[in-house]
N, C-alpha and C positions, 0 to 999 in steps of 0.2 A: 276778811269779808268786806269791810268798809271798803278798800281799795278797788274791788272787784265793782261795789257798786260805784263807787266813782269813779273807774273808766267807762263804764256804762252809760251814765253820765254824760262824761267827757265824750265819747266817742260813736257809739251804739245809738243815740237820740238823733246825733246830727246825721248819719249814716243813714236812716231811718227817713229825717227828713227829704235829705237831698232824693233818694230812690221813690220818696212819694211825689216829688217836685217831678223827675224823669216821667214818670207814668202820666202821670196829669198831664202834660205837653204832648208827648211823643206817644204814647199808646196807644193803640186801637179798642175800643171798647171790646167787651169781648161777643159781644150779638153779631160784630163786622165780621170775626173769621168765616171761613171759607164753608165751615162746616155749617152755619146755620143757615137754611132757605125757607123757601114760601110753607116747607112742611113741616118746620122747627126743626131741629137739631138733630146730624146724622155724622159718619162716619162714610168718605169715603175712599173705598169701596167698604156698603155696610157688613163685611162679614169680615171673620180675623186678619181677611188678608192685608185692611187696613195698619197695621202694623210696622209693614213692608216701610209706608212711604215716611216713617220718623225713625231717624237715626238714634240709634241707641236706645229705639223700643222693641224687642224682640224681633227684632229682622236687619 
């Protein structure tokens, strides 16, 4: 178990940081996506067929 926590440690912490470093710089908040407008937050097209346009979500 020791080992386990120290590669966690070693490995998992810094992992962690760097991917929070990525976001910080390069991210878009998430209020910028496409989906939110003057009416707050939608889907489009708002019915299922919204689905269609992400790959690898039900369509």
């Amino acid at each position: 178990m020791a080992a386990i926590r120290q590669a966690l440690r070693d490995e998992a912490i810094p992992y962690m940081k760097d991917l929070n470093r990525l976001t910080d710089e390069k991210a878009l908040p998430f209020m910028a996506h496409d989906c939110y407008g003057p009416d707050g937050p939608g889907l489009v097209p708002a019915d299922a067929r919204f689905r269609h346009v992400y790959k690898g979500f039900g369509g």
